[in-house]
C-alpha positions in Angstrom: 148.5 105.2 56.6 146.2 103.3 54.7 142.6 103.7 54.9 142.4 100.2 56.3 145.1 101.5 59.2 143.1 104.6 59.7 139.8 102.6 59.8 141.8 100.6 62.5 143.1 103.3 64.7 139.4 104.5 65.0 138.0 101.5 66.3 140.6 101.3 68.7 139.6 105.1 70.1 136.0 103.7 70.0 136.7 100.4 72.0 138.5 102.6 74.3 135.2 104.8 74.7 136.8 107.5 73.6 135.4 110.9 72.1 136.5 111.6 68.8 136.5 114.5 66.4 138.2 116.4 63.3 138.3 119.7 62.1 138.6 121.0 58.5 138.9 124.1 56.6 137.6 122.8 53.5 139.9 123.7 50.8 140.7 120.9 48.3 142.9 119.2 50.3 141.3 118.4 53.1 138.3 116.6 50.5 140.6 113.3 51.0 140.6 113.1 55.3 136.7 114.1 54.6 135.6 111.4 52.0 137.5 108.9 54.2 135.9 110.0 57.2 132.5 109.4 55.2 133.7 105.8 54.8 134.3 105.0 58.0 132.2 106.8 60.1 130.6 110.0 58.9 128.8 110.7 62.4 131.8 111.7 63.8 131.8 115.8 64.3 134.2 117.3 61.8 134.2 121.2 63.4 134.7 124.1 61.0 136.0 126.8 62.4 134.3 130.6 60.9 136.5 133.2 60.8 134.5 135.6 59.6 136.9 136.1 56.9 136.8 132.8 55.0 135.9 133.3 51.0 132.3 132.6 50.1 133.4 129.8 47.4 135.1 127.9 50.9 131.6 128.5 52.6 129.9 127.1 49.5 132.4 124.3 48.9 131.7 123.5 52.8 128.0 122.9 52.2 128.3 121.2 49.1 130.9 118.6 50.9 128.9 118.2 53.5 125.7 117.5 51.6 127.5 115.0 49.4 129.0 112.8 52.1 126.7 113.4 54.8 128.8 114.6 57.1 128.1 115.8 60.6 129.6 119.2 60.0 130.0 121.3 63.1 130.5 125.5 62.6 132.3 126.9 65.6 133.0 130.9 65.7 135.3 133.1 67.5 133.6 134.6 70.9 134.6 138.0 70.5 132.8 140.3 68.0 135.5 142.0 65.4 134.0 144.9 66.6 136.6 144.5 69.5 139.2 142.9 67.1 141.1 146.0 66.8 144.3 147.3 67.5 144.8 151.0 69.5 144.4 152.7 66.2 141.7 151.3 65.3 143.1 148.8 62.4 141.6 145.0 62.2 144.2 142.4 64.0 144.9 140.9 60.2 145.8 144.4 58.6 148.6 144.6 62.1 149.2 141.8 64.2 148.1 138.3 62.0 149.4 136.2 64.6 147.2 137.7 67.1 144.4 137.4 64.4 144.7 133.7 63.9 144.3 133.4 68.1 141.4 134.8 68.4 139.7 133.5 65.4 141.4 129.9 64.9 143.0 128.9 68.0 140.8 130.1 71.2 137.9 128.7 69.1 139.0 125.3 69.0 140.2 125.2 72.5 136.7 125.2 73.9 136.3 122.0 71.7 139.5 120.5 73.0 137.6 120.4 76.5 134.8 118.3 75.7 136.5 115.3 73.3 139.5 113.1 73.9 141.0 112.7 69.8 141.2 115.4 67.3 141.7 113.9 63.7 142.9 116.5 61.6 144.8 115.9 57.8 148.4 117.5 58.4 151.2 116.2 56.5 154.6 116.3 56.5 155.0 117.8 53.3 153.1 121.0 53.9 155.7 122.7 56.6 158.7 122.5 58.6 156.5 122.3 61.6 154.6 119.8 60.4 157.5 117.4 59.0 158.4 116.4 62.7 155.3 115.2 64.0 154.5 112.1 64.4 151.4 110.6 63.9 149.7 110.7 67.3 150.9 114.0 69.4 149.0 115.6 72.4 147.1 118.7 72.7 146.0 121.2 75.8 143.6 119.2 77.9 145.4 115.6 77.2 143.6 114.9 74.1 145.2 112.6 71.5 146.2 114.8 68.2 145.5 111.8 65.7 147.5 112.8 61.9 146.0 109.7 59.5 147.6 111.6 56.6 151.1 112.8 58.0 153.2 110.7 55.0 150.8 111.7 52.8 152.6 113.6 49.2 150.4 116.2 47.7 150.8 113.4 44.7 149.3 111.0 46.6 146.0 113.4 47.7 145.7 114.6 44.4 145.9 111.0 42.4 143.1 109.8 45.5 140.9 113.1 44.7 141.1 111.9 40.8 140.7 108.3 41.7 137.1 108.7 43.3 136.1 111.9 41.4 136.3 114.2 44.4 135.2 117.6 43.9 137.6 120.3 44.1 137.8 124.1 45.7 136.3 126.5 43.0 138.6 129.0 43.7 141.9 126.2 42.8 141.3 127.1 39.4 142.3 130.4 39.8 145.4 129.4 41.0 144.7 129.6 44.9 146.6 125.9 46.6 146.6 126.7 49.4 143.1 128.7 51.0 142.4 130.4 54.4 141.3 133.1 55.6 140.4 135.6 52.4 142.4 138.6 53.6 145.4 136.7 53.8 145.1 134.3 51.1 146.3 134.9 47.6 147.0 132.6 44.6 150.2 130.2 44.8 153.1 131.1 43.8 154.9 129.2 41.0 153.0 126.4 41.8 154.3 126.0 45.6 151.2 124.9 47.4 151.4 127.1 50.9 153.1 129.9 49.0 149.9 131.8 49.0 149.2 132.3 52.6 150.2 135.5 54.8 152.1 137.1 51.7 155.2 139.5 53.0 154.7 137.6 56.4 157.3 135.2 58.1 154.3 133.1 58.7 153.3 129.9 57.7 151.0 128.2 60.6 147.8 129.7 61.6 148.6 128.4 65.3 146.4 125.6 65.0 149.2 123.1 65.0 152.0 125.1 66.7 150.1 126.4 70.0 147.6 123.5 70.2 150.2 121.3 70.6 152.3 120.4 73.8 155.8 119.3 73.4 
């Protein structure tokens, strides 16, 4: 999608009087959905969801975005403490059961969103994951909201020639290697270059849940 088609398919939600929103976890690719949001319409409430575990150069990077293209940046948090996020001997979900972690932390959070709008914009693409390369660009989530993917056909070449293009500001930590950047105890630098190969290392994981339970098929 252009940014013309994706300025199009937002007026249409608004004409329709729907609520819209989009969520980001503010690592270097996500500057692109972001900056174009700015563009079109930066009141719309972009949610960020804290962990708890995120690294304080995303939380920084976060503010700094936000600042720049006056965004209307929403921080959502999980509802139980990680006092109770432990398994029966004691050990934090991400150190035994990461899946579970993510739940708690990622999914249940955004859920409670889910209830209140009617479109979730989010910057998915295709390229990223397996899951991911068979969506389509509208999809529905719990609570029949319209899962709205601008970027889907979007090649990490394309995001990163568009980040050079305008000058965007990158993820401090990209530097050091790190692509691909959640949650800091499960988030390491790439690997060879592959750009999710840093996430959930000795894990068969590669979705957070996000856009695997949050997603009705």
């Amino acid at each position: 999608m252009t940014i013309e088609d994706i300025k199009t398919k937002i007026e249409i939600y608004k004409h329709q009087q729907l609520k819209i929103f989009a969520t980001s976890s503010f690592q270097t690719q996500s500057i692109v959905l972001l900056h174009i949001i700015s563009i079109i319409d930066n009141t719309i409430p972009i949610f960020f969801i804290d962990t708890g575990y995120h690294f304080p150069e995303t939380l920084e990077y976060k503010d700094l975005i936000k600042e720049k293209f006056k965004l209307n940046v929403i921080d959502i948090k999980p509802i139980i403490p990680k006092s109770l996020q432990r398994d029966s001997e004691g050990r934090l979900f991400y150190t035994s059961d990461a899946e579970y972690c993510c739940f708690l932390n990622k999914v249940k959070p955004l859920e409670a969103v889910l209830m209140s709008y009617d479109v979730w914009i989010n910057g998915i693409r295709r390229q990223q994951t397996e899951e991911r390369s068979v969506m389509n660009y509208e999809e529905i989530a719990p609570y029949n909201v319209i899962r709205f993917h601008p970027l889907l056909d979007w090649s990490d070449k394309m995001v990163y020639e568009y980040i050079r293009k305008h000058n965007l500001p990158v993820h401090p930590l990209e530097e050091k290697g790190y692509l691909s950047i959640g949650c800091e105890p499960c988030t390491q630098p790439a690997i060879n270059g592959l750009l999710r190969s840093g996430r959930w290392k000795g894990l068969n994981k590669k979705e957070c849940g996000l856009h695997t339970n949050l997603i009705i098929k």
